[in-house]
C-alpha positions in Angstrom: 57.4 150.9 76.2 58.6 150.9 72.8 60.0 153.7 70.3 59.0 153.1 66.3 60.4 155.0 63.4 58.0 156.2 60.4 59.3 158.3 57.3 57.1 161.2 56.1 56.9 163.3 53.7 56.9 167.3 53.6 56.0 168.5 50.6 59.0 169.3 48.8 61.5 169.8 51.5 61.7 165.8 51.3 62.0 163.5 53.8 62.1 163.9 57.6 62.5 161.5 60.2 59.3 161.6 62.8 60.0 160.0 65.7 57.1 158.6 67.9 56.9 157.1 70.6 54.0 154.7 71.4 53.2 152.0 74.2 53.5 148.6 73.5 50.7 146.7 75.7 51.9 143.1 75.6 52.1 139.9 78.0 55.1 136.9 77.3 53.7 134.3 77.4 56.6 131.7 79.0 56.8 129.1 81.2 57.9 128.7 84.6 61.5 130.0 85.4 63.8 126.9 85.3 65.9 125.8 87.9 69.5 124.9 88.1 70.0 121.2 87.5 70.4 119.0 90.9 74.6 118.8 91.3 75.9 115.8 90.2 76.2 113.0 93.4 79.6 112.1 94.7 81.4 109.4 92.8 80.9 106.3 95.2 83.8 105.7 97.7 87.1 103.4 96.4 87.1 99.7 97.1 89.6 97.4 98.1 92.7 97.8 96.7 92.2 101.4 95.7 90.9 102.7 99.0 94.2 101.6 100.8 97.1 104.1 101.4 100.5 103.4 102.1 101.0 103.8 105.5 105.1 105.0 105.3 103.8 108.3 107.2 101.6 107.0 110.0 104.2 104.5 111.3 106.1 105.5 114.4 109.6 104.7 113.8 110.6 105.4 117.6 108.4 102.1 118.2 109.5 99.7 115.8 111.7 97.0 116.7 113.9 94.9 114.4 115.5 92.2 115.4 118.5 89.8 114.6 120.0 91.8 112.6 123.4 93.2 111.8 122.6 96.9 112.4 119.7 98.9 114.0 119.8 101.6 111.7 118.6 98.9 109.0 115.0 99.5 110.6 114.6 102.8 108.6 116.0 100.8 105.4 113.6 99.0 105.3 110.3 101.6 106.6 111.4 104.4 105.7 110.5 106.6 102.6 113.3 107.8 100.1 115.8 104.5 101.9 113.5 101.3 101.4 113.5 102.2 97.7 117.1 101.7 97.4 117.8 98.0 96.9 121.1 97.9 98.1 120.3 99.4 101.9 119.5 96.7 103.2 118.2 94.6 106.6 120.0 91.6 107.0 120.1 88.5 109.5 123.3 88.6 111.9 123.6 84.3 112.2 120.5 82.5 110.5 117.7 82.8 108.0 115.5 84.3 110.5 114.3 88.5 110.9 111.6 89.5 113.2 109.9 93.3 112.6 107.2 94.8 114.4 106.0 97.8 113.1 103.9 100.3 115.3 101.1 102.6 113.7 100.6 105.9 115.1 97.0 105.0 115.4 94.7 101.5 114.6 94.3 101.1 111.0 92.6 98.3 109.0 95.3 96.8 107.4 94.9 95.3 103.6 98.1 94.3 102.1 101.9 93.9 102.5 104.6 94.0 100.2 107.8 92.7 101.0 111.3 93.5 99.0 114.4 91.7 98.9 117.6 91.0 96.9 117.7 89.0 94.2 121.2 86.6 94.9 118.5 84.1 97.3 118.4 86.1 100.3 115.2 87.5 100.3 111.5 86.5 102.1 110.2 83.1 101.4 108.1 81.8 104.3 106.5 85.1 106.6 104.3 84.9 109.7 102.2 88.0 110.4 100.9 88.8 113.9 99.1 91.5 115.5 98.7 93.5 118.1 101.4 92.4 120.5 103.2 94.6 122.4 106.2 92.9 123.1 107.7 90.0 121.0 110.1 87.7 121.0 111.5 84.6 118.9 110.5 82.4 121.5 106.5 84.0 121.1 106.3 83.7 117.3 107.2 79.6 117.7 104.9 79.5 119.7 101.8 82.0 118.9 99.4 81.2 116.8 99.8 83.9 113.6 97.1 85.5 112.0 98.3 84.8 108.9 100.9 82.6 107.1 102.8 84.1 103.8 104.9 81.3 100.9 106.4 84.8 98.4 108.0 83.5 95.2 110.4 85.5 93.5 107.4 86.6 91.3 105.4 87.9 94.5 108.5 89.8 96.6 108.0 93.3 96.2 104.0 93.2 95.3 101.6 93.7 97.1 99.9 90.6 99.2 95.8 90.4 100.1 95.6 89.4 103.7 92.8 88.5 105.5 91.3 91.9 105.9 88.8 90.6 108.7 92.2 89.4 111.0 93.5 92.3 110.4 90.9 95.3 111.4 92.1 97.3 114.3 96.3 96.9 113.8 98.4 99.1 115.8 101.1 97.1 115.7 101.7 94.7 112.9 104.8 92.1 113.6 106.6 90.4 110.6 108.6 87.5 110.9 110.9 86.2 108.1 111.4 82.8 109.2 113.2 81.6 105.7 114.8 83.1 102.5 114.5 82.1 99.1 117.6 80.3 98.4 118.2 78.2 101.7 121.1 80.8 102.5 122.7 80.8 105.9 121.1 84.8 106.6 118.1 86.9 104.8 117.7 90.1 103.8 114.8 92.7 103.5 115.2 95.7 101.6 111.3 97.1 101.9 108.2 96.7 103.7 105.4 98.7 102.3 101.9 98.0 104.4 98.4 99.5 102.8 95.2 100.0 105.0 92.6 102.1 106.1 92.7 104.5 108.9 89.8 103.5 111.4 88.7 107.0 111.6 85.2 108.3 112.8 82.9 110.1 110.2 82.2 113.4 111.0 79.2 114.3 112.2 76.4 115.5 109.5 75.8 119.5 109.5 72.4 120.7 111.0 
């Protein structure tokens, strides 16, 4: 319904307002009722580099090992966040060049990339052999074991992060560093970070019903 104004006249008592109201009888003509646009799909998951996390917090101290070195508590120098980013608290060699790390994961990760830190005067990383998955390790082992991969850093490369062979390294609960020489052919080595980047092997969820 619909209410339309009109003006009349009465004679000479001039105008009046007549209001009347009348039924308007019309169909709208529209189209269908539109629908809500489709929500936009998920942006696609990261790759590579990107997807990888550092792993600082899923690494359990209380299993690391470090060895042939002048202190234990140089193990959280070196792993820890908040003390491996201060460059002078350092892990260092008690006799030789030689350092031998093994870090434990608190659960299997697919691990994508290291990055190993060091001073600057010579002391740090050169020549690295990386093995996995060993429980217990020893100097006389890593002579001997075959490594799943071999690392040459340059003082360019210490303290970024290294590619490795992501297909050796796939189910890593323990990764195990070994520093078998220093930059500058000094008589000891020194580490002052290891940062290690992966991907958690986690199951999807399941889909909803």
């Amino acid at each position: 319904a619909a209410t339309v104004f009109r003006w009349q006249y009465h004679g000479r008592h001039g105008q009046e307002l007549v209001t009347r109201r009348r039924l308007v009888m019309s169909k709208m003509v529209t189209g269908p009722t539109p629908t809500a646009a489709p929500p936009a799909p998920p942006p696609p998951p990261a790759y590579g580099a990107a997807a990888m996390a550092d792993m600082e917090d899923k690494i359990n101290l209380n299993s690391c090992e470090i060895l042939k070195v002048t202190s234990s508590w140089s193990l959280g120098n070196v792993l820890k966040q908040g003390l491996r980013e201060q460059e002078t608290l350092l892990a260092e060699s008690d006799s030789d060049e030689q350092i031998l790390l093994t870090i434990a994961f608190s659960q299997k990760s697919k691990v994508h990339s290291i990055a190993l830190a060091g001073p600057e005067d010579g002391r740090a990383p050169r020549e690295v052999k990386l093995f996995v998955n060993h429980a217990a390790v020893g100097f006389d082992d890593v002579e001997s074991l075959p490594a799943e991969q071999e690392l040459e850093l340059t003082p360019d490369t210490l303290g970024q992060r290294t590619e490795l062979r992501f297909v050796k390294f796939q189910s890593v609960d323990k990764l195990t560093i070994f520093i078998v020489s220093n930059q500058g052919v000094r008589e000891v080595s020194a580490l002052s970070s290891v940062h290690a980047h992966a991907a958690t092997n986690r199951r999807a969820p399941p889909p909803p019903r």
